[in-house]
KEKE-3310 file (N, C-alpha, C; in steps of 0.2 Angstrom, whole numbers, plus 5000, padded with zeros to 4 digits):
npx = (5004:5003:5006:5005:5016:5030:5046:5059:5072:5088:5095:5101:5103:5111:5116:5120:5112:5102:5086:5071:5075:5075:5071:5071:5073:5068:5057:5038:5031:5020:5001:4989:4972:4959:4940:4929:4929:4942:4946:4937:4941:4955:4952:4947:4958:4967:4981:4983:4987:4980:4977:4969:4953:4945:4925:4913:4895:4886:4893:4899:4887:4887:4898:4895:4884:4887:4896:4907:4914:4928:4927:4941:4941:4934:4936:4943:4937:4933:4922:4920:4918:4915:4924:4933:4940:4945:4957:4967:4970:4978:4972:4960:4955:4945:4937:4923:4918:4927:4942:4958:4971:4986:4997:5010:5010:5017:5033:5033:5041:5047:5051:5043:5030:5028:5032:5027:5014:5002:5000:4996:4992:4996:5010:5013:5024:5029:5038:5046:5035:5024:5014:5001:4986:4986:4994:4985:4974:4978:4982:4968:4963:4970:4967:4958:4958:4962:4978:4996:5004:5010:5025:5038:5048:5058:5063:5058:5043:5027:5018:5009:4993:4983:4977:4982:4979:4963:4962:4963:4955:4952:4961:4973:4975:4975:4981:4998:5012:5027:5042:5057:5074:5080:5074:5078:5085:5074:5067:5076:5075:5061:5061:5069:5062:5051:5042:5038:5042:5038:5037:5027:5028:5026:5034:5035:5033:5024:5007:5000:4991:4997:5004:5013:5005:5008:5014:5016:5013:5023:5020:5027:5026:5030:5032:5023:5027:5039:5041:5047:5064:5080:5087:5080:5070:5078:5083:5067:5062:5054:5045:5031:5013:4999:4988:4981:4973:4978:4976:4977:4989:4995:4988:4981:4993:4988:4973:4980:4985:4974:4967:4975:4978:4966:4966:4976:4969:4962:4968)
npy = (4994:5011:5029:5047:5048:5048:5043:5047:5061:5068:5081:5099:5107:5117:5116:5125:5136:5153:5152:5156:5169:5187:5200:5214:5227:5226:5231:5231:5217:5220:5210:5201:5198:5187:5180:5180:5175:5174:5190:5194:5188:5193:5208:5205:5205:5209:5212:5213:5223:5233:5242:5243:5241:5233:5230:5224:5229:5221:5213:5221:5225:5211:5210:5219:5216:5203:5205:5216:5233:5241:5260:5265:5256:5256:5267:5262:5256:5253:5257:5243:5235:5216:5214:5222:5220:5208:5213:5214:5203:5185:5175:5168:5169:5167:5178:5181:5197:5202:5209:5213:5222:5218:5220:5209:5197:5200:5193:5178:5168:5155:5150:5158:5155:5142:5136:5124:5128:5121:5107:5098:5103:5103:5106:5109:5105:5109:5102:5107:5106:5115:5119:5130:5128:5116:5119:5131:5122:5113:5124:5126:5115:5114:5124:5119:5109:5116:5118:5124:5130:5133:5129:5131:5131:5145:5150:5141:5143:5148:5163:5169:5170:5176:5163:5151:5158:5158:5146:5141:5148:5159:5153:5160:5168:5167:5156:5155:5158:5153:5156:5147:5145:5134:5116:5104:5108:5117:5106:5099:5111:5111:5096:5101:5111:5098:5094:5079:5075:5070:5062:5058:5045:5034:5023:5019:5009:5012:5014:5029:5030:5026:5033:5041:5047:5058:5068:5084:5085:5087:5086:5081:5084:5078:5084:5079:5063:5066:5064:5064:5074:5067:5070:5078:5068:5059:5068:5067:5060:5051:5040:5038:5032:5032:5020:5013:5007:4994:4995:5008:5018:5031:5047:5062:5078:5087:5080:5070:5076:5083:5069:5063:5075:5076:5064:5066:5076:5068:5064)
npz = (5000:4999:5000:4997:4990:4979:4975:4983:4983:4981:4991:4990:4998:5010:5026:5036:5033:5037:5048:5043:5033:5036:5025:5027:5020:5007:4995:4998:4993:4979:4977:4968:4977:4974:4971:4983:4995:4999:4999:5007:5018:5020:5021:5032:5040:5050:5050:5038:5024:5012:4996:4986:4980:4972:4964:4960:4955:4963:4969:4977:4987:4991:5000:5008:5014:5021:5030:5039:5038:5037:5039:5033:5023:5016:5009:5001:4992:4973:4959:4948:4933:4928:4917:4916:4928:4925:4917:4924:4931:4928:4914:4915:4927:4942:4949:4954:4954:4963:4968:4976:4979:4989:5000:5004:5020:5034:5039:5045:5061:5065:5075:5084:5082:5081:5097:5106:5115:5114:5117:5107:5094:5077:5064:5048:5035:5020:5007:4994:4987:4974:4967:4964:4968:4975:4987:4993:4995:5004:5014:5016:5022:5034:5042:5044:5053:5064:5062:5068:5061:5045:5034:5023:5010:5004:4992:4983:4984:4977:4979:4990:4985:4972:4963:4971:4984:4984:4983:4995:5002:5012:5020:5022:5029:5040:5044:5050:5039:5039:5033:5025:5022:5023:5024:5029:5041:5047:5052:5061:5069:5073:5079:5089:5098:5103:5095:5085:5070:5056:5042:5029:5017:5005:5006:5019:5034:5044:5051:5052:5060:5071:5076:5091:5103:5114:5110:5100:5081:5069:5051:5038:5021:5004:4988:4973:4965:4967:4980:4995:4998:5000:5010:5018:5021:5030:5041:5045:5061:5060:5047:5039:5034:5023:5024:5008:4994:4985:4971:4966:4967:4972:4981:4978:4982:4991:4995:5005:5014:5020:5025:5033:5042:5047:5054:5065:5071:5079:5088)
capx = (5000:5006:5002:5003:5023:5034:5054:5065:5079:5094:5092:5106:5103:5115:5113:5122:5108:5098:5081:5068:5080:5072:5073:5066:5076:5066:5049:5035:5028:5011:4999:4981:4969:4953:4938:4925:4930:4950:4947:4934:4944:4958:4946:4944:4963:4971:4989:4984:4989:4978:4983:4965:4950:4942:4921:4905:4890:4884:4899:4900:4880:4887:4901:4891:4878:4888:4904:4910:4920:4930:4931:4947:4943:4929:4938:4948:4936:4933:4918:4922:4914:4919:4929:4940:4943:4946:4962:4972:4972:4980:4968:4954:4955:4936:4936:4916:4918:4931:4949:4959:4978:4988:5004:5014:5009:5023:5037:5032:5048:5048:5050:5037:5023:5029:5032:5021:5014:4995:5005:4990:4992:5002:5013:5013:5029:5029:5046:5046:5027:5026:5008:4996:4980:4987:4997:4980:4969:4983:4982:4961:4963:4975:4962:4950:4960:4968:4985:4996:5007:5012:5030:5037:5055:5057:5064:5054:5034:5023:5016:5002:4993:4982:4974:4983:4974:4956:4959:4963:4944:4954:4968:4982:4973:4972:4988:5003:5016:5034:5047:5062:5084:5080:5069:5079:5086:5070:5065:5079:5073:5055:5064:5070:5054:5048:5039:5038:5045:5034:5037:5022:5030:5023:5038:5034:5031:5022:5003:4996:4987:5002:5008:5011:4997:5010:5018:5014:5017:5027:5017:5030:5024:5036:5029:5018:5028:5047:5040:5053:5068:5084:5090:5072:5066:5082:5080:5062:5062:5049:5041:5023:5011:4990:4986:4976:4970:4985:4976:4979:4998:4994:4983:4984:4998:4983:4969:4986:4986:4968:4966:4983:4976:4962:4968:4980:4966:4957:4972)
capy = (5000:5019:5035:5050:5049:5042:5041:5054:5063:5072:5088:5102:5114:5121:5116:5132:5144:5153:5150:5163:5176:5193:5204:5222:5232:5226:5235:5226:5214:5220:5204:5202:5193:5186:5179:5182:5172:5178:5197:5194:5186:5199:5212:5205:5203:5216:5214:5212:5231:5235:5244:5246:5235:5231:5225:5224:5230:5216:5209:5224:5223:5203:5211:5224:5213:5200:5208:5223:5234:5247:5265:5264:5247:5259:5272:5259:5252:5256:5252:5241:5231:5212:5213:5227:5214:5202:5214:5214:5197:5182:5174:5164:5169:5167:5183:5183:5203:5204:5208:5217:5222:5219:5220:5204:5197:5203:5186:5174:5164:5148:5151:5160:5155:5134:5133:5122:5127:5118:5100:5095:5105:5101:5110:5106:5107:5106:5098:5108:5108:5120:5118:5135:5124:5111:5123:5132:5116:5111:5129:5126:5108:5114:5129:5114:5103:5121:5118:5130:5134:5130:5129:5130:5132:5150:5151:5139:5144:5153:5168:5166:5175:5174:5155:5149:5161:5157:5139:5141:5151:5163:5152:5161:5176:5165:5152:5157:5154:5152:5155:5146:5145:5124:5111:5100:5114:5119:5101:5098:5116:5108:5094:5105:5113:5096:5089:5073:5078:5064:5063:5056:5044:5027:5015:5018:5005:5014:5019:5037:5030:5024:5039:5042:5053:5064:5072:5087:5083:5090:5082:5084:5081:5079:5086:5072:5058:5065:5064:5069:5073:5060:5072:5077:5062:5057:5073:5066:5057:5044:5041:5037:5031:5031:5013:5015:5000:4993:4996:5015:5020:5036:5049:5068:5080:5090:5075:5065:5081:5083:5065:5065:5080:5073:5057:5069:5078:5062:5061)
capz = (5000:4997:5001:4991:4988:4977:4975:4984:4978:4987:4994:4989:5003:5016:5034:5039:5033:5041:5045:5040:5034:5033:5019:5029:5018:5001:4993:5000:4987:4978:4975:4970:4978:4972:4973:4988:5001:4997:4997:5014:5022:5020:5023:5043:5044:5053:5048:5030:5021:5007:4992:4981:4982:4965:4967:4957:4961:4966:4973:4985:4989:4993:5004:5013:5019:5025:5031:5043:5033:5041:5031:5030:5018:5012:5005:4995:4985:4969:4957:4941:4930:4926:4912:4919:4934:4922:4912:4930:4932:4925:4911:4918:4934:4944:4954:4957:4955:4970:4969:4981:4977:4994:5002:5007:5029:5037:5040:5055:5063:5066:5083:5087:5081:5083:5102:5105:5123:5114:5113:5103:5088:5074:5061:5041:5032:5014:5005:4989:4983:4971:4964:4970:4971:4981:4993:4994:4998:5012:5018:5017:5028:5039:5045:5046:5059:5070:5062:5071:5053:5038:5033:5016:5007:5003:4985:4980:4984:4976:4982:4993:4982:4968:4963:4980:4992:4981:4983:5002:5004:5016:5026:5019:5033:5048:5045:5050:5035:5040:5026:5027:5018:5023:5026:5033:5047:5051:5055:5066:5076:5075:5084:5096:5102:5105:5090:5083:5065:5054:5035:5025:5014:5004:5008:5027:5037:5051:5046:5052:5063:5075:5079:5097:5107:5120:5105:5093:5078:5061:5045:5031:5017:4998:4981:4972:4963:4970:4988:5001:4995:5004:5017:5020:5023:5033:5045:5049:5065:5059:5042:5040:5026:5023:5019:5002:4990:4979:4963:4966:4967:4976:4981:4978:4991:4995:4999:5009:5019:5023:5027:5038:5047:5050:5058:5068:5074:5083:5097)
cpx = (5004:5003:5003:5010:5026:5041:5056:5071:5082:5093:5100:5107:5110:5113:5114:5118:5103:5091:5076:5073:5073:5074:5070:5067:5071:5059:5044:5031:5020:5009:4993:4979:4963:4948:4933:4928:4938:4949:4943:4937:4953:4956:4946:4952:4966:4979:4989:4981:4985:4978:4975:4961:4944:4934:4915:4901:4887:4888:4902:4892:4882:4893:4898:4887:4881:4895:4906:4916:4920:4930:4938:4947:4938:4931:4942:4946:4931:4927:4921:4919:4919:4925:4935:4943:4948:4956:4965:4972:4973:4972:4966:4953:4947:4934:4930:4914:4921:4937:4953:4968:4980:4995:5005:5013:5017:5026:5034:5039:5046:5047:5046:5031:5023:5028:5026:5019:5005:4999:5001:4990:4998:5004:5013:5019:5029:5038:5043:5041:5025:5018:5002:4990:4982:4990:4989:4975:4973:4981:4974:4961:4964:4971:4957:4953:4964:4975:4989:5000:5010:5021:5033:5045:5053:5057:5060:5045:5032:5021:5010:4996:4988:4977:4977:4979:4967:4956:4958:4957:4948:4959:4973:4981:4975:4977:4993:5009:5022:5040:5054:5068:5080:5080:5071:5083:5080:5067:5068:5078:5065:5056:5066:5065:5051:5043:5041:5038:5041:5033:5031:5027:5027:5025:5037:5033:5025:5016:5002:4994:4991:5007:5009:5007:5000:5015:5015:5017:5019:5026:5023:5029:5025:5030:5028:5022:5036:5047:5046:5059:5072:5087:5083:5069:5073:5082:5075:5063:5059:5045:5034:5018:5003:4991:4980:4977:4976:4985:4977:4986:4998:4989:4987:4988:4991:4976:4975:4985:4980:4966:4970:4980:4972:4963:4974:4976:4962:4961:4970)
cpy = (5006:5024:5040:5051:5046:5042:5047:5054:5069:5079:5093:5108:5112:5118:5122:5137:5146:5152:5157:5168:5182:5196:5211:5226:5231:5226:5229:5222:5217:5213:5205:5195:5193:5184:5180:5181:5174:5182:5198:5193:5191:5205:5213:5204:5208:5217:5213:5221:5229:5242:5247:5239:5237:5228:5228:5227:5226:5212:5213:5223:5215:5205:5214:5221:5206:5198:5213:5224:5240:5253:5265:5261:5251:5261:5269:5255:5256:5251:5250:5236:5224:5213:5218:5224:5210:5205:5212:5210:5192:5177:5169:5163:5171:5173:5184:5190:5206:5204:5213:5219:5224:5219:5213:5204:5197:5194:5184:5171:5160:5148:5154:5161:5146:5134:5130:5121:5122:5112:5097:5096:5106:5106:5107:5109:5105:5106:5100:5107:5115:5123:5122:5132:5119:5113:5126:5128:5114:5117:5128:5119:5110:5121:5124:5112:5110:5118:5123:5133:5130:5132:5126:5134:5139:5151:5145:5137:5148:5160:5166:5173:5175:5168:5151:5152:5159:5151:5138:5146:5154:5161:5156:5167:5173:5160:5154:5155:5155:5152:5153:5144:5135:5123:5107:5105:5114:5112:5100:5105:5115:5104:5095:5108:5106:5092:5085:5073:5070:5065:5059:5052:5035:5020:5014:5013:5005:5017:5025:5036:5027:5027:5041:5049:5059:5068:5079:5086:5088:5086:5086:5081:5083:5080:5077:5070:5060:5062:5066:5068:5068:5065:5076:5073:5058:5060:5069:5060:5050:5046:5037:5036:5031:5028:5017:5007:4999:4996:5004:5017:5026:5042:5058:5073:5081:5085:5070:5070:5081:5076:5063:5070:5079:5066:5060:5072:5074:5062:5065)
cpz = (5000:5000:4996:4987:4986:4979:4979:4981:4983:4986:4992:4995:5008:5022:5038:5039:5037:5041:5045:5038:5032:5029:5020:5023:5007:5000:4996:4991:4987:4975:4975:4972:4974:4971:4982:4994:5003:5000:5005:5018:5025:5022:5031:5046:5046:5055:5042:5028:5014:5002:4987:4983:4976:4967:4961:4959:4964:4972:4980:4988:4995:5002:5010:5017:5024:5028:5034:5040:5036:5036:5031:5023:5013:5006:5000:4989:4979:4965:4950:4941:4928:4922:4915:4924:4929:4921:4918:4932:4928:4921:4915:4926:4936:4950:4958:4958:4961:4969:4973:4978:4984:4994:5006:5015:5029:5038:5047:5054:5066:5072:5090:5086:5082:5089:5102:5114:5121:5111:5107:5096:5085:5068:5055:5039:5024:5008:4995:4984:4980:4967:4968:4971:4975:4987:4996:4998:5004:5016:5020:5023:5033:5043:5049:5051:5062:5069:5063:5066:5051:5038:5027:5015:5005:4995:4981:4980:4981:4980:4985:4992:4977:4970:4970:4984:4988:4984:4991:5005:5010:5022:5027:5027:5039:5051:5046:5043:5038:5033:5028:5021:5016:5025:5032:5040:5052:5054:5061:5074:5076:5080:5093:5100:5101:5101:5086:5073:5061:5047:5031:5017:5009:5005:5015:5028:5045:5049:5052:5061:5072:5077:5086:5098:5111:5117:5100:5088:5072:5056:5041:5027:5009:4993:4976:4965:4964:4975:4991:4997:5002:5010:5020:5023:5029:5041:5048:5054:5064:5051:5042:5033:5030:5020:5015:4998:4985:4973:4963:4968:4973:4979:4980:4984:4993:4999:5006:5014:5023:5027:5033:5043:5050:5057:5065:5073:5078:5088:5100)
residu = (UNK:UNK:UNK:UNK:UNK:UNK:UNK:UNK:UNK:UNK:UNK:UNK:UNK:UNK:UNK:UNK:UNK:UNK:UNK:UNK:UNK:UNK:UNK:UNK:UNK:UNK:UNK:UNK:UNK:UNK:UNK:UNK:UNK:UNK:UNK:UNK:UNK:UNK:UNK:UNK:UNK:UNK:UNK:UNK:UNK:UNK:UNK:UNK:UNK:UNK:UNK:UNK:UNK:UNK:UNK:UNK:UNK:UNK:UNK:UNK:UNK:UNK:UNK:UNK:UNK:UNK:UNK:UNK:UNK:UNK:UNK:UNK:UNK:UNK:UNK:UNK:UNK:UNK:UNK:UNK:UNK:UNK:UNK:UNK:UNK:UNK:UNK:UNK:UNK:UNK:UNK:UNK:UNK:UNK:UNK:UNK:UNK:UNK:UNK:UNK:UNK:UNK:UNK:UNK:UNK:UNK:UNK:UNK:UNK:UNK:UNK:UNK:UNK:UNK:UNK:UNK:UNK:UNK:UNK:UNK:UNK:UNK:UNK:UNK:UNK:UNK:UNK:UNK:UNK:UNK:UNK:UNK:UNK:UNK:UNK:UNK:UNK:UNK:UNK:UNK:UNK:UNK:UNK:UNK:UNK:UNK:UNK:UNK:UNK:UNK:UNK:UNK:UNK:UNK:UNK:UNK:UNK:UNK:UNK:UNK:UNK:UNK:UNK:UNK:UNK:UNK:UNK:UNK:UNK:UNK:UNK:UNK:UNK:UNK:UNK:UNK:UNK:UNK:UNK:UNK:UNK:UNK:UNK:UNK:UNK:UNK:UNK:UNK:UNK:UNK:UNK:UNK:UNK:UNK:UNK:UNK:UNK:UNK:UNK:UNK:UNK:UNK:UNK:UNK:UNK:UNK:UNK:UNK:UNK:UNK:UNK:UNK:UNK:UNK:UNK:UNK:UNK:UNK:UNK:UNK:UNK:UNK:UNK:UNK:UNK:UNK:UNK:UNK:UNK:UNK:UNK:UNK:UNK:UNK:UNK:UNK:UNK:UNK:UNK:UNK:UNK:UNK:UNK:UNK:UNK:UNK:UNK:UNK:UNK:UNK:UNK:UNK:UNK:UNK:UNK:UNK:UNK:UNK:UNK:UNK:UNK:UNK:UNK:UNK:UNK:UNK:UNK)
# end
């Protein structure tokens, strides 16, 4: 049986880097969001900087009634028709008459948002997943099961931004993200705060469901058919599989995460 991960492959990162590096001193990134539940959900976060806020008639009618919008948020929306939404965004984007053009959440630190003083809740790392609907869908599980944050290689994630924050229906606002140098570093200071560092893998021998109970744990979970890279998965203190029917080889990151999160959130 399998889960959702195939072969790994060696990992070229540093151990010596650091982890979250900040970058204070560079312009803040503009990003649009889009779709209702996106642009709402930024709307109620109150570390999220808005920049112009793009809506229909309708689409504001949709907001107003079932939304508290501060004037501040007031004075920033503008009226526009479909199509003019449409031009400022990437072609076939499903805005619903909602887009907002924001500025980048401020960096979280590993360390500050992980301790884990709620031993119960667990932390998601994802191993070079690069796909904005499946990051999005993990950011959306990971809201459902009170995961305390996400954790993802820096240079290579998306922005949380666009078709990612749509697919995540407003997580990107309420999960903490962690950006880090390397993966396998931050495991090892997962480690160190006390969590049960747990890789999702198909060769596993240990299922899901066998996880100790007096641990918080660290789901790592590798991009769909490399699965963990080898010092990744090395790193992990324990690897881990979701028995699934032989005639299916695997299941998608994003369903392996939710299914995973769930069974995490049972102890």
């Amino acid at each position: 049986m399998a889960s959702h991960t195939g072969k790994t492959k060696q990992s070229g990162g540093r151990r010596n880097e650091p982890l979250g590096r900040r970058s204070d001193k560079a312009a803040p990134a503009r990003l649009w969001l889009y779709g209702r539940h996106a642009v709402a959900a930024a709307l109620a976060n109150p570390e999220r900087r808005m920049r112009r806020i793009l809506a229909t008639k309708n689409a504001l009618a949709w907001l107003l009634e079932n939304h508290e919008i501060t004037d501040a948020h007031r004075a920033k929306i503008e009226d526009a028709k479909p199509d003019a939404i449409d031009r400022l965004l990437p072609q076939g984007s499903v805005h619903q008459g909602l887009a907002a053009e924001v500025i980048d959440l401020s960096r979280s630190r590993l360390k500050d948002v992980c301790a884990p003083a709620e031993l119960r809740r667990p932390v998601v790392v994802l191993d070079q997943i690069t796909d904005p609907q499946n990051i999005g869908a993990i950011f959306r599980s990971a809201a459902a099961f009170a995961v305390k944050a996400i954790i993802v290689q820096e240079r290579r994630t998306p922005p949380l931004a666009g078709a990612l924050a749509k697919a995540a229906a407003g997580a990107i606002e309420t999960i903490p993200c962690v950006k880090v140098v390397n993966i396998a570093r931050a495991l090892e200071a997962l480690g160190d705060l006390g969590y049960l560092t747990a890789g999702l893998a198909g060769e596993a021998d240990t299922e899901i469901g066998g996880l100790p109970k007096d641990r918080p744990v660290a789901l790592v979970l590798g991009a769909e058919g490399a699965g963990l890279r080898q010092l990744v998965g090395e790193t992990c203190e324990q690897k881990i599989r979701i028995p699934i029917s032989p005639e299916m080889e695997s299941l998608n990151v994003s369903t392996a995460a939710a299914i995973a999160l769930y069974e995490l959130a049972r102890k």
